[in-house]
PyMOL Python script that loads the backbone (N, CA, C, O; Angstrom):
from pymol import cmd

cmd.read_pdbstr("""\
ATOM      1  N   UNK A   1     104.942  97.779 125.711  1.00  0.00           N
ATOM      2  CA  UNK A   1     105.480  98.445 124.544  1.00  0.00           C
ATOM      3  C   UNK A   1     105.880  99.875 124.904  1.00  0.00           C
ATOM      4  O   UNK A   1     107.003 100.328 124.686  1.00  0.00           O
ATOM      5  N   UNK A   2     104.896 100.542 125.461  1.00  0.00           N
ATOM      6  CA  UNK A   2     105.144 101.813 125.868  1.00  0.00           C
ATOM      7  C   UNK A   2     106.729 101.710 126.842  1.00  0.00           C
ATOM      8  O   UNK A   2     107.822 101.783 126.281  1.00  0.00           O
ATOM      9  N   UNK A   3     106.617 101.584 127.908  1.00  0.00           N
ATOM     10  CA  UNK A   3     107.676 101.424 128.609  1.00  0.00           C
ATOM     11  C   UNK A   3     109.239 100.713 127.920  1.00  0.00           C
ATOM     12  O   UNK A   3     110.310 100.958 128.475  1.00  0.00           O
ATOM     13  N   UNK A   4     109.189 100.155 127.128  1.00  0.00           N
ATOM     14  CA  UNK A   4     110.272  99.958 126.359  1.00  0.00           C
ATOM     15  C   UNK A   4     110.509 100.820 125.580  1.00  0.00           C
ATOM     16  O   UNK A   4     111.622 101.345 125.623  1.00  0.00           O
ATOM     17  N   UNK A   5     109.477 101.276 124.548  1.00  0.00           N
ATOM     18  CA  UNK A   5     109.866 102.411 123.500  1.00  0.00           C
ATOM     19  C   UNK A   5     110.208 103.542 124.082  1.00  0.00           C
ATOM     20  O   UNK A   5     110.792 104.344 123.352  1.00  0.00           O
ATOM     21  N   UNK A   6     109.958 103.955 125.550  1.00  0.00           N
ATOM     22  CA  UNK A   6     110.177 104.997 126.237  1.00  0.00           C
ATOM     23  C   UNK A   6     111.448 105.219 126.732  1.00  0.00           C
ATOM     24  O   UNK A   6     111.779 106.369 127.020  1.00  0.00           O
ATOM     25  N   UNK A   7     112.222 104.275 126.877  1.00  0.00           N
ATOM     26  CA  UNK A   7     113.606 104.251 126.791  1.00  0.00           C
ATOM     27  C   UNK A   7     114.700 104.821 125.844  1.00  0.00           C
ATOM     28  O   UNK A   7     115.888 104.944 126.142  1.00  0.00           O
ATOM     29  N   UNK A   8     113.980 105.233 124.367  1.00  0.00           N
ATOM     30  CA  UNK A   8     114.598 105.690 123.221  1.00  0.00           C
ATOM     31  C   UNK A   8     114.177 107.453 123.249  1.00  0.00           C
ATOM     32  O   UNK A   8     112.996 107.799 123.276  1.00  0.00           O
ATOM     33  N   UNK A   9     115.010 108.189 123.241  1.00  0.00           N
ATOM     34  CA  UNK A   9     114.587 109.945 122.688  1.00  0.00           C
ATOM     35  C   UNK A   9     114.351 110.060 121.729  1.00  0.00           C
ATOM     36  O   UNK A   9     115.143 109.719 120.850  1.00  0.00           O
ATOM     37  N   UNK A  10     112.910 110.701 121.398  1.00  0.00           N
ATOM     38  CA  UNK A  10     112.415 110.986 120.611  1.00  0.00           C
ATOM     39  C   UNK A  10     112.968 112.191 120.075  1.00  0.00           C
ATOM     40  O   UNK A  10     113.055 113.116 120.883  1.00  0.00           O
ATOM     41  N   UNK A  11     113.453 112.453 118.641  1.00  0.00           N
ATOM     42  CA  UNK A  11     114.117 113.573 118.011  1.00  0.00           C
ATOM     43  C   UNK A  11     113.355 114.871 117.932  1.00  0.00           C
ATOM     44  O   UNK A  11     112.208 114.475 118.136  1.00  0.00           O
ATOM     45  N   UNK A  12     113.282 116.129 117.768  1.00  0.00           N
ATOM     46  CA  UNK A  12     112.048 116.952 117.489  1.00  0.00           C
ATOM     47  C   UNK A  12     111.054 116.956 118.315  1.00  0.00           C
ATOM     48  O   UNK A  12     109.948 116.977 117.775  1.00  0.00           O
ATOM     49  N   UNK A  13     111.085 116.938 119.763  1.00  0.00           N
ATOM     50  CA  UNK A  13     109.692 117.127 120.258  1.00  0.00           C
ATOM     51  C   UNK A  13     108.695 115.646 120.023  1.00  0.00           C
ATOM     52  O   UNK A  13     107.575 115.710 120.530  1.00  0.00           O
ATOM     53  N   UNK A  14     108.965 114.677 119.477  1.00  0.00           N
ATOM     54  CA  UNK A  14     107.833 113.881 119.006  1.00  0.00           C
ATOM     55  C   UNK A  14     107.156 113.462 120.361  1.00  0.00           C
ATOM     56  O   UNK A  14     107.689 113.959 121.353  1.00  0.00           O
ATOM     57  N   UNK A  15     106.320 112.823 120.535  1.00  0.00           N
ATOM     58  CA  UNK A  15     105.502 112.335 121.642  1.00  0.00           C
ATOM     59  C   UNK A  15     104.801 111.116 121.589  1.00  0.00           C
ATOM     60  O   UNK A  15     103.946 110.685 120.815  1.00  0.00           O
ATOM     61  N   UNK A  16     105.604 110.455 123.031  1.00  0.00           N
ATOM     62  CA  UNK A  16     105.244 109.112 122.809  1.00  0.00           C
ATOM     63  C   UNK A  16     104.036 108.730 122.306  1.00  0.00           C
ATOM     64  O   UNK A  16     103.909 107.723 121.610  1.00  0.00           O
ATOM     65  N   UNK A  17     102.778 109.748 122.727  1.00  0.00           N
ATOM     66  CA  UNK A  17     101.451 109.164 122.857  1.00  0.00           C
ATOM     67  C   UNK A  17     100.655 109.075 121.071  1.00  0.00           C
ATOM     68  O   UNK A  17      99.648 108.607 120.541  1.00  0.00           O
ATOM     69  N   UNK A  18     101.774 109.787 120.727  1.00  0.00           N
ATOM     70  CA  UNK A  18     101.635 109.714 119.025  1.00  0.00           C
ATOM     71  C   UNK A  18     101.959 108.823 118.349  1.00  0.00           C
ATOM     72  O   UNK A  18     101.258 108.407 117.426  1.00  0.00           O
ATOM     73  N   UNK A  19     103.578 108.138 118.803  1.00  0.00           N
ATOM     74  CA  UNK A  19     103.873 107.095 118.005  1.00  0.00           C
ATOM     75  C   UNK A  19     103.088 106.421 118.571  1.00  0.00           C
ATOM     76  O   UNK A  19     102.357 105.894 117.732  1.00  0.00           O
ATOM     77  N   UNK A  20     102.722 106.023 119.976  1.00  0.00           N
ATOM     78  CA  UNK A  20     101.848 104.505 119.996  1.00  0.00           C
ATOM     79  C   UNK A  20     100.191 104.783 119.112  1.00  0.00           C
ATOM     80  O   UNK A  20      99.587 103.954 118.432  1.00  0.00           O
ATOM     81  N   UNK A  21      99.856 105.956 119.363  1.00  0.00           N
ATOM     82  CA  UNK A  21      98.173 106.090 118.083  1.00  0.00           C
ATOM     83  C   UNK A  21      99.307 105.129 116.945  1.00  0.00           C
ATOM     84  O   UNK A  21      99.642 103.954 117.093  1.00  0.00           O
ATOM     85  N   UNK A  22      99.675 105.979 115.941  1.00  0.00           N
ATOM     86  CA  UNK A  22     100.339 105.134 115.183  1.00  0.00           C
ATOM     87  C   UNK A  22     100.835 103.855 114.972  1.00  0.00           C
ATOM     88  O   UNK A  22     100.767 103.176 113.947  1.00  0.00           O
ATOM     89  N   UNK A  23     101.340 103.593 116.043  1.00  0.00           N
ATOM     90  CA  UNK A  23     101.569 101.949 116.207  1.00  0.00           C
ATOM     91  C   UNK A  23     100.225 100.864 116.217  1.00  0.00           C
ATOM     92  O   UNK A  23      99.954  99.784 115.692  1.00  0.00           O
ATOM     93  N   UNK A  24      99.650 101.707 117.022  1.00  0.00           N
ATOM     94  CA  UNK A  24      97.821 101.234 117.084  1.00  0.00           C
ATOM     95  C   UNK A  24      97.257 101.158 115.274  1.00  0.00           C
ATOM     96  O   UNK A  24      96.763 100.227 114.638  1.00  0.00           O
ATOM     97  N   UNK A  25      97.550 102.359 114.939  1.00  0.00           N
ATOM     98  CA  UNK A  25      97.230 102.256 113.447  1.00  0.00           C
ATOM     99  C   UNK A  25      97.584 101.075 112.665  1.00  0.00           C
ATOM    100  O   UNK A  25      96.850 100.339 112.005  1.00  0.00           O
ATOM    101  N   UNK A  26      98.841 101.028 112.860  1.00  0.00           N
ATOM    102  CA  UNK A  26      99.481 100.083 112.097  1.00  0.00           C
ATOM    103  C   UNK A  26      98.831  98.132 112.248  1.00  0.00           C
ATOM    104  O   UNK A  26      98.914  97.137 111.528  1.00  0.00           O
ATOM    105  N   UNK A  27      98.350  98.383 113.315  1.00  0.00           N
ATOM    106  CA  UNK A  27      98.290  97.226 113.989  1.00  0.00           C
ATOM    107  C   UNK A  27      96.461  97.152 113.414  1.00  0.00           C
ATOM    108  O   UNK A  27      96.052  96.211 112.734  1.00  0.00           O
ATOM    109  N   UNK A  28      95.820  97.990 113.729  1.00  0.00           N
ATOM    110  CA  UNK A  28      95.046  97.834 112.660  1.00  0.00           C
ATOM    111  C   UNK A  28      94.662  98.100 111.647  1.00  0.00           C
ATOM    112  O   UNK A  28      93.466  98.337 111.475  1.00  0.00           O
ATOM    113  N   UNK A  29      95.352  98.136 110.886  1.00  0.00           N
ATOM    114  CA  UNK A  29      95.239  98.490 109.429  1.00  0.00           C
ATOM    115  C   UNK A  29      96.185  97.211 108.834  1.00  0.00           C
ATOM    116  O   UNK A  29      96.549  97.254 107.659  1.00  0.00           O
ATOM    117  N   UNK A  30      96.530  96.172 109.627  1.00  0.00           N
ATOM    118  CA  UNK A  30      97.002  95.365 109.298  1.00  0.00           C
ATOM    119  C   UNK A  30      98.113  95.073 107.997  1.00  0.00           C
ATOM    120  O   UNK A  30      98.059  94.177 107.155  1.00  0.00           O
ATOM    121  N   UNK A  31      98.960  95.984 108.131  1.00  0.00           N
ATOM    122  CA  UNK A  31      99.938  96.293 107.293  1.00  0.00           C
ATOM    123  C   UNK A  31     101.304  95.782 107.624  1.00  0.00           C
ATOM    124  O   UNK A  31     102.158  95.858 106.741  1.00  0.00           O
ATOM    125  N   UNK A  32     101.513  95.442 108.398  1.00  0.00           N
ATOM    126  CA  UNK A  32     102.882  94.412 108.380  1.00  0.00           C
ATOM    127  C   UNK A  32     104.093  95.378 109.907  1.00  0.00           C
ATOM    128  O   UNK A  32     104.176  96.454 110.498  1.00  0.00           O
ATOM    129  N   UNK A  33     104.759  94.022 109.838  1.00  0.00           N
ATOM    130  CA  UNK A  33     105.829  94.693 110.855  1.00  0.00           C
ATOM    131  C   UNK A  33     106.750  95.398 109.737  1.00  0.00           C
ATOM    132  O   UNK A  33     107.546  96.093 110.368  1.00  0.00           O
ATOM    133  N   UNK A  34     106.954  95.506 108.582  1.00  0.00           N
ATOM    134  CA  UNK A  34     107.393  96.136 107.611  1.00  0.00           C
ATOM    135  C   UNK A  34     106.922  97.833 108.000  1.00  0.00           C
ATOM    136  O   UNK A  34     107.843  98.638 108.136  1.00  0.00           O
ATOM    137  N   UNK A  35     105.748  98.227 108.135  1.00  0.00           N
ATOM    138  CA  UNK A  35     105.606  99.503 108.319  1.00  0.00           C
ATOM    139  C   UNK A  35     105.699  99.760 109.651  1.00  0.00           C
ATOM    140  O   UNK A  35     106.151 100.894 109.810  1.00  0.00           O
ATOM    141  N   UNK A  36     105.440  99.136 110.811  1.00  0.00           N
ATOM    142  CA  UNK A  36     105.863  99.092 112.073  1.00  0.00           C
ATOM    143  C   UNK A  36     107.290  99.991 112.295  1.00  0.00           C
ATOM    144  O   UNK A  36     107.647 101.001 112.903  1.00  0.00           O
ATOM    145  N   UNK A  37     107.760  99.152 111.569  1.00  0.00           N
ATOM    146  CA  UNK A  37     109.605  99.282 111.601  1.00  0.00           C
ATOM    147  C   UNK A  37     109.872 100.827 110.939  1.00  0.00           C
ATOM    148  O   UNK A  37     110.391 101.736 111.587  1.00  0.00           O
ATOM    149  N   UNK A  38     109.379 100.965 109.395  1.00  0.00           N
ATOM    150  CA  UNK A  38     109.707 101.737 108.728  1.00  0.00           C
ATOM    151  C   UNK A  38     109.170 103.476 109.477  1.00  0.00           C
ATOM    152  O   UNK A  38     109.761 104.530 109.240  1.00  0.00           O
ATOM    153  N   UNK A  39     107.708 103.299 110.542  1.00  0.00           N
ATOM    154  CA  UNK A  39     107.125 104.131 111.507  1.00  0.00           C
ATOM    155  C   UNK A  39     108.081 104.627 112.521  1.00  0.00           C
ATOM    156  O   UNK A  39     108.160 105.823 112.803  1.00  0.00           O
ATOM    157  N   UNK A  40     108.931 103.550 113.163  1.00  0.00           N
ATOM    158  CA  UNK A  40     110.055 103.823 114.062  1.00  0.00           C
ATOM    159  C   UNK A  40     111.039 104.724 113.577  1.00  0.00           C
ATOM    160  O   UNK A  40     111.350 105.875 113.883  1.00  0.00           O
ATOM    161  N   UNK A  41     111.430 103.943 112.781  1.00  0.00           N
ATOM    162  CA  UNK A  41     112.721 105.002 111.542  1.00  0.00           C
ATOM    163  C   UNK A  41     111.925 106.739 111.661  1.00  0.00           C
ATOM    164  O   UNK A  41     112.403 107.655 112.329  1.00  0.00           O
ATOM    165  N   UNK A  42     110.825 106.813 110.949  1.00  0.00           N
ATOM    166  CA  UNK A  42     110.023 108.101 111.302  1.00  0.00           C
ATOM    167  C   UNK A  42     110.575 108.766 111.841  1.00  0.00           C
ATOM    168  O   UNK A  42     111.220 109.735 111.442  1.00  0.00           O
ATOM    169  N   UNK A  43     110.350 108.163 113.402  1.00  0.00           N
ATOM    170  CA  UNK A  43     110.275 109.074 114.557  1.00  0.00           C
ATOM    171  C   UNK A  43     111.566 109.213 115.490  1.00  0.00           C
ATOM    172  O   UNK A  43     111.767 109.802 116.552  1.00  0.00           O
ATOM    173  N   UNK A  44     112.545 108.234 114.447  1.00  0.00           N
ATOM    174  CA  UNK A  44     113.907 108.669 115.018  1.00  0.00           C
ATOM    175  C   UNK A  44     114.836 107.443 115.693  1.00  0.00           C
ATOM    176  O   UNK A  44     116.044 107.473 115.927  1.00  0.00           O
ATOM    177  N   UNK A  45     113.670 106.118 115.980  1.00  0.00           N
ATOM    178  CA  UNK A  45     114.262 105.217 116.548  1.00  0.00           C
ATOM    179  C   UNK A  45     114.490 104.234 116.056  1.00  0.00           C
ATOM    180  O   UNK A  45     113.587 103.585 115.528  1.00  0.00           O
ATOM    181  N   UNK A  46     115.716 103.829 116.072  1.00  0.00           N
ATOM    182  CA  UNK A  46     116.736 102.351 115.493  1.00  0.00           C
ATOM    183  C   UNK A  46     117.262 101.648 116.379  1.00  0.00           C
ATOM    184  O   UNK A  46     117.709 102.127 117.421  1.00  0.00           O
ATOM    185  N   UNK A  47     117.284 100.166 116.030  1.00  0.00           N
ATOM    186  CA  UNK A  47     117.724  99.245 117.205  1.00  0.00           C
ATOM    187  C   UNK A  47     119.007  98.966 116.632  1.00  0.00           C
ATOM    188  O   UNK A  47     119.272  98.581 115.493  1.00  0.00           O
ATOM    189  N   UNK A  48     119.801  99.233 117.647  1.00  0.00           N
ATOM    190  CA  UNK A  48     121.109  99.520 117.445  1.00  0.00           C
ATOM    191  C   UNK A  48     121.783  97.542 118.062  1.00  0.00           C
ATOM    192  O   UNK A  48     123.010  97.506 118.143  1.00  0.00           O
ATOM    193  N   UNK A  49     121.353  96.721 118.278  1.00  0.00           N
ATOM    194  CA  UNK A  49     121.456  95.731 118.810  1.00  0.00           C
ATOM    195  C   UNK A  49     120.690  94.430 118.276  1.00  0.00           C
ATOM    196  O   UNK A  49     119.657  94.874 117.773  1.00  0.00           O
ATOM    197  N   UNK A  50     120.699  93.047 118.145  1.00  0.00           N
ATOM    198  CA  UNK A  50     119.461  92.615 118.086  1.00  0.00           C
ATOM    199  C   UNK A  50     118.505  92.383 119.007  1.00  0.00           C
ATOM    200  O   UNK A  50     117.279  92.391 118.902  1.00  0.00           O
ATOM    201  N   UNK A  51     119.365  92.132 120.112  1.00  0.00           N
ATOM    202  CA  UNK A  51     118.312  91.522 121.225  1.00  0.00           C
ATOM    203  C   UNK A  51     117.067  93.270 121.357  1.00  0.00           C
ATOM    204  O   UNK A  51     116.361  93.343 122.363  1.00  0.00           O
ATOM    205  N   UNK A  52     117.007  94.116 120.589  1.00  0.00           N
ATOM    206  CA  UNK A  52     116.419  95.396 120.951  1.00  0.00           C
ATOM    207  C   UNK A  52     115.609  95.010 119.795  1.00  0.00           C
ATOM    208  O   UNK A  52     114.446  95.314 120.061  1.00  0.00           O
ATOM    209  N   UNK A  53     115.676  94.567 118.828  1.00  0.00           N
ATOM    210  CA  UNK A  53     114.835  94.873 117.759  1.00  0.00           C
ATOM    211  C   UNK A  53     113.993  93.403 117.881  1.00  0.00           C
ATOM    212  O   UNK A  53     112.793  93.281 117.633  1.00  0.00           O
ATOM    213  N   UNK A  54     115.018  92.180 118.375  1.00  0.00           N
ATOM    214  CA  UNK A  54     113.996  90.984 118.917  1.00  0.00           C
ATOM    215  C   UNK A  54     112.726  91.277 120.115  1.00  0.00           C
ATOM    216  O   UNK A  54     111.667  90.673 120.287  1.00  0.00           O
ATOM    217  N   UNK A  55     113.201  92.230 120.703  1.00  0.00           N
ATOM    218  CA  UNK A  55     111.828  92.370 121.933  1.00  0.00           C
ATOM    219  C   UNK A  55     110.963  93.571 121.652  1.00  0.00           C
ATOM    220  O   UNK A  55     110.269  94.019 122.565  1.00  0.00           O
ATOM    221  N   UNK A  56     110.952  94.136 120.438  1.00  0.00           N
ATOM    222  CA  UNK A  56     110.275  95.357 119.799  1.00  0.00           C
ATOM    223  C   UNK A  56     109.383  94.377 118.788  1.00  0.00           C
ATOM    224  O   UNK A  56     108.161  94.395 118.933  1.00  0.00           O
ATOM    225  N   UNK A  57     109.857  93.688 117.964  1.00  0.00           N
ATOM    226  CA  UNK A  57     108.892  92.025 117.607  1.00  0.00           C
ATOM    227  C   UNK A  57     108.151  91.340 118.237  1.00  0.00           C
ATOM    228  O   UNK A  57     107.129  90.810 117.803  1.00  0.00           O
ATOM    229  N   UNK A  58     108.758  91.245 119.790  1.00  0.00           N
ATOM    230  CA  UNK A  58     107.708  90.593 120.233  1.00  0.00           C
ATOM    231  C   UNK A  58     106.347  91.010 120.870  1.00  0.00           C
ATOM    232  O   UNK A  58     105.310  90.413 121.157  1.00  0.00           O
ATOM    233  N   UNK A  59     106.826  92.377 120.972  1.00  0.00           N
ATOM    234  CA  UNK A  59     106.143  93.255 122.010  1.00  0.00           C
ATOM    235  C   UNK A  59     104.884  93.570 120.727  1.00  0.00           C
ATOM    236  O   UNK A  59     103.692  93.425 120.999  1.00  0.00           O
ATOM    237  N   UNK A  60     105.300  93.965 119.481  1.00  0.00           N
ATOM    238  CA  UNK A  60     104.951  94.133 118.322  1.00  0.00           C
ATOM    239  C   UNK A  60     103.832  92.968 117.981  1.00  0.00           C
ATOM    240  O   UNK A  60     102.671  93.237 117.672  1.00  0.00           O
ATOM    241  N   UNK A  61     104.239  91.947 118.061  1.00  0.00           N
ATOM    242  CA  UNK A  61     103.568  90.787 117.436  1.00  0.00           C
ATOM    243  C   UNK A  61     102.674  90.607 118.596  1.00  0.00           C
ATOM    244  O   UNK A  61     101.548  90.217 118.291  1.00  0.00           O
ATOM    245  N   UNK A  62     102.948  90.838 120.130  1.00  0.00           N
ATOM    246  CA  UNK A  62     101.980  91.010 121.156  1.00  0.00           C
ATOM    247  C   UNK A  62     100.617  91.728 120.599  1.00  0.00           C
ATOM    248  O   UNK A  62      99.452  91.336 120.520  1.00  0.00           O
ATOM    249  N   UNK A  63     101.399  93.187 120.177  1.00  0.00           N
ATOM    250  CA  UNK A  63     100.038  94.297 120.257  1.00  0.00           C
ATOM    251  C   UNK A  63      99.485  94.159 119.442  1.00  0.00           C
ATOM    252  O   UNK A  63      98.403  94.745 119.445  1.00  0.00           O
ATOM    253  N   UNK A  64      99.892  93.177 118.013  1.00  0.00           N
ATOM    254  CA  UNK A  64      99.006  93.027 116.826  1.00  0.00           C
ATOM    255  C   UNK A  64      97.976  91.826 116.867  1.00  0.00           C
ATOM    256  O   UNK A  64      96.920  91.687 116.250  1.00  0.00           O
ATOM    257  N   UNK A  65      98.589  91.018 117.761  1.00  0.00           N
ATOM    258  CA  UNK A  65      97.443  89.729 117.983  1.00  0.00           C
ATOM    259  C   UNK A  65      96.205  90.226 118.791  1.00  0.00           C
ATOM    260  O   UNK A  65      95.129  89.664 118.587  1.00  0.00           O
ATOM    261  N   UNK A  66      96.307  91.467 119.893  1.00  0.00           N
ATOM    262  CA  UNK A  66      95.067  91.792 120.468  1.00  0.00           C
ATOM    263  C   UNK A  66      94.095  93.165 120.019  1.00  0.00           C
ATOM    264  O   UNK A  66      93.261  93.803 120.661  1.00  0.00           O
ATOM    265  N   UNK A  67      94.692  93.319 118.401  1.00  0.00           N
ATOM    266  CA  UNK A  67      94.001  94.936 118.259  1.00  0.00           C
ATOM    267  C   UNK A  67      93.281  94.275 117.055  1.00  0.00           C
ATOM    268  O   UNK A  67      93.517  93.362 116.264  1.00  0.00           O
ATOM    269  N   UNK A  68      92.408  95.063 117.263  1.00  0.00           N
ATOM    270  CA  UNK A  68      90.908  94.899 116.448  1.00  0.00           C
ATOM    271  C   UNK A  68      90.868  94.976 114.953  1.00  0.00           C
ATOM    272  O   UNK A  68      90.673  96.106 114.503  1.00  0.00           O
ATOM    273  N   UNK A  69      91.009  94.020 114.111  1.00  0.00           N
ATOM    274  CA  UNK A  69      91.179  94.436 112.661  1.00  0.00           C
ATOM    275  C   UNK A  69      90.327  94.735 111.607  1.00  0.00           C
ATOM    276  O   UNK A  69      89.323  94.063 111.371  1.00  0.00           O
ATOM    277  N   UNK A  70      90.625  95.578 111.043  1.00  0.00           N
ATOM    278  CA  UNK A  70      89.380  96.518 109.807  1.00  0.00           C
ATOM    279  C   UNK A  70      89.076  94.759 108.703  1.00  0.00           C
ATOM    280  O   UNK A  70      88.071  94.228 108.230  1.00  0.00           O
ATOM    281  N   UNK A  71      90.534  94.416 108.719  1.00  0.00           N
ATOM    282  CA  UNK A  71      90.346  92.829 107.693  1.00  0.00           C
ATOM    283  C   UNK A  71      89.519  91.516 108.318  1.00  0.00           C
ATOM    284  O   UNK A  71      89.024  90.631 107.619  1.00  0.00           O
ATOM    285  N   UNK A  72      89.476  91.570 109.691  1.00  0.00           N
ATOM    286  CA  UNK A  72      88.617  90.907 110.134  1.00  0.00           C
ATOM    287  C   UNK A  72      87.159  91.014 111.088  1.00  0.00           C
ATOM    288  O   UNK A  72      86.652  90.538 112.103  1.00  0.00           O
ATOM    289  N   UNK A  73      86.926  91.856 110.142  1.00  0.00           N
ATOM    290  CA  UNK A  73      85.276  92.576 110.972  1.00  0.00           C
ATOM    291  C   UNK A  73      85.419  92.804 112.147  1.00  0.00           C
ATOM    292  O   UNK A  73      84.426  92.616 112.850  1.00  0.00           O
ATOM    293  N   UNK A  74      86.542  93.235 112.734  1.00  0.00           N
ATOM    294  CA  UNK A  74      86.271  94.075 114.300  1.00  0.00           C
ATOM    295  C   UNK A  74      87.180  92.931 114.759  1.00  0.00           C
ATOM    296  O   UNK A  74      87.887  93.263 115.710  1.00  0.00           O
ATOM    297  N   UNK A  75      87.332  91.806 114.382  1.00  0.00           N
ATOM    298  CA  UNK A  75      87.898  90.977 115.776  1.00  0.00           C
ATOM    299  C   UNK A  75      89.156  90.570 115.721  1.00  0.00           C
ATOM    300  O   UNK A  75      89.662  90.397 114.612  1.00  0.00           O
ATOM    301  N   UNK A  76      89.932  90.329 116.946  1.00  0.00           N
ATOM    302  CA  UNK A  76      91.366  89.936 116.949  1.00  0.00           C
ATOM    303  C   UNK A  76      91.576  88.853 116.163  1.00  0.00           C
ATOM    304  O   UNK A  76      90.668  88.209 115.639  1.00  0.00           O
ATOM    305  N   UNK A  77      93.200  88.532 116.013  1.00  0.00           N
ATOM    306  CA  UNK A  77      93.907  87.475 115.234  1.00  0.00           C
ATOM    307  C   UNK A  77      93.845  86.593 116.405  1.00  0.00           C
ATOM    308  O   UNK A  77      93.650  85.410 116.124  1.00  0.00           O
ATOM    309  N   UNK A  78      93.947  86.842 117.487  1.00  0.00           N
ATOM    310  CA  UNK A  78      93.891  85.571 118.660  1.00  0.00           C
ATOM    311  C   UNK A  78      92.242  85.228 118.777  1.00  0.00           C
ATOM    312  O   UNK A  78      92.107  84.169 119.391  1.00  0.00           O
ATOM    313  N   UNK A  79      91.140  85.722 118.431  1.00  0.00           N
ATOM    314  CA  UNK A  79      89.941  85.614 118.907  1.00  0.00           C
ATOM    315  C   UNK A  79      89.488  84.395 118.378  1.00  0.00           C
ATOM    316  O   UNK A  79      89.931  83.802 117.395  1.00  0.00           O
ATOM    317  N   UNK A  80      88.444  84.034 119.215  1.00  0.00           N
ATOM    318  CA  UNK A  80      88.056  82.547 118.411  1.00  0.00           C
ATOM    319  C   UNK A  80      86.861  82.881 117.564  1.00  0.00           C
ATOM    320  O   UNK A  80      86.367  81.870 117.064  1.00  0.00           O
ATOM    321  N   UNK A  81      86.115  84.255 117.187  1.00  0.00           N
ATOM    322  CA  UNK A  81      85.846  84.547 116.404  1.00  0.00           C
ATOM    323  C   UNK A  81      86.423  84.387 114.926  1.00  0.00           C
ATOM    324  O   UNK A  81      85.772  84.000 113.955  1.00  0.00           O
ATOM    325  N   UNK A  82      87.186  84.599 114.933  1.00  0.00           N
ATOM    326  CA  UNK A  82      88.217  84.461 113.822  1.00  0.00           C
ATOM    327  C   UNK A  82      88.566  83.436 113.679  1.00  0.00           C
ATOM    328  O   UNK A  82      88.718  83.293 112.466  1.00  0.00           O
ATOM    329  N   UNK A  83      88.919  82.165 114.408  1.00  0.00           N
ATOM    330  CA  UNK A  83      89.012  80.946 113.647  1.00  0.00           C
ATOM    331  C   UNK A  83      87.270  80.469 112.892  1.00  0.00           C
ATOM    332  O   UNK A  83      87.128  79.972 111.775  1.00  0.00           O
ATOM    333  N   UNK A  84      86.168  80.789 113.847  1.00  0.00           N
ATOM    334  CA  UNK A  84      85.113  80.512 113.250  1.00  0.00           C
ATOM    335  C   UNK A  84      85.071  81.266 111.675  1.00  0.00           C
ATOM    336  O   UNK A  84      84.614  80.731 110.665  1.00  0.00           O
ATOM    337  N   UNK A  85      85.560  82.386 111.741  1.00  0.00           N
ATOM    338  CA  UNK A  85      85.573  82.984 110.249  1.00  0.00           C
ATOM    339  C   UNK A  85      85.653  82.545 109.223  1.00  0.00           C
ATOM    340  O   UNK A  85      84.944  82.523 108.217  1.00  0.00           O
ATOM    341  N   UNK A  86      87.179  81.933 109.691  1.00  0.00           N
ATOM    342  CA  UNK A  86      87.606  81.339 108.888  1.00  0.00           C
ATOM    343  C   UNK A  86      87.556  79.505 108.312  1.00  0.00           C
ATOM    344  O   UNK A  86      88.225  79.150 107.341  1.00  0.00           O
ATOM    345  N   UNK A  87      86.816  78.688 108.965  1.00  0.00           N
ATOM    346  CA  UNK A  87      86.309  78.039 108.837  1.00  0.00           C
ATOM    347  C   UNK A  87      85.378  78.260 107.814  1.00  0.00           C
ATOM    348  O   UNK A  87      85.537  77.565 106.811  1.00  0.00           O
ATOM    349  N   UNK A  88      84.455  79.046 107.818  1.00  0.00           N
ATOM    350  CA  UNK A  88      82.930  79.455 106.788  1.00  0.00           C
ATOM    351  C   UNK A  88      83.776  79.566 105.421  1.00  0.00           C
ATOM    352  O   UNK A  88      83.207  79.835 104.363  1.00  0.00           O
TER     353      UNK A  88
END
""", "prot")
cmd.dss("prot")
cmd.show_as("cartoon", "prot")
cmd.util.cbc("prot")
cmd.orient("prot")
């Protein structure tokens, strides 16, 4: 993710290591690729293409399946914790 988003200039000084906290945020706070997207806009960056905004999804939907969620007591959407969860 980093290395792709790093390809875009950040407007104002921003810093990568901020949008990704943020992106991290987003990812757990489990709020949607809706604010993902609307976070980018933020900080200045638009995918001017699709194939750019298709691999910012995937990369996206990557970092959200392995970050730790406040909605699921600490554990990933890929974890098999979480299917046990959800079973109960």
């Amino acid at each position: 993710m980093r290395s792709f988003l790093s390809e875009y200039d950040l407007p104002g000084g921003e810093d990568f290591d901020d949008l990704m906290a943020d992106l991290a945020d987003v990812c757990i706070a489990d709020t949607g690729m809706d604010d993902a997207l609307g976070l980018l806009q933020e900080y200045g960056i638009l995918f001017k293409v699709l194939p750019e905004s298709d691999k910012f999804s995937h990369l996206y939907a990557e970092l959200d399946n392995h970050a730790r969620k406040w909605v699921l007591r600490g554990h990933t959407k890929d974890g098999e914790a979480v299917r046990s969860f959800k079973r109960q």
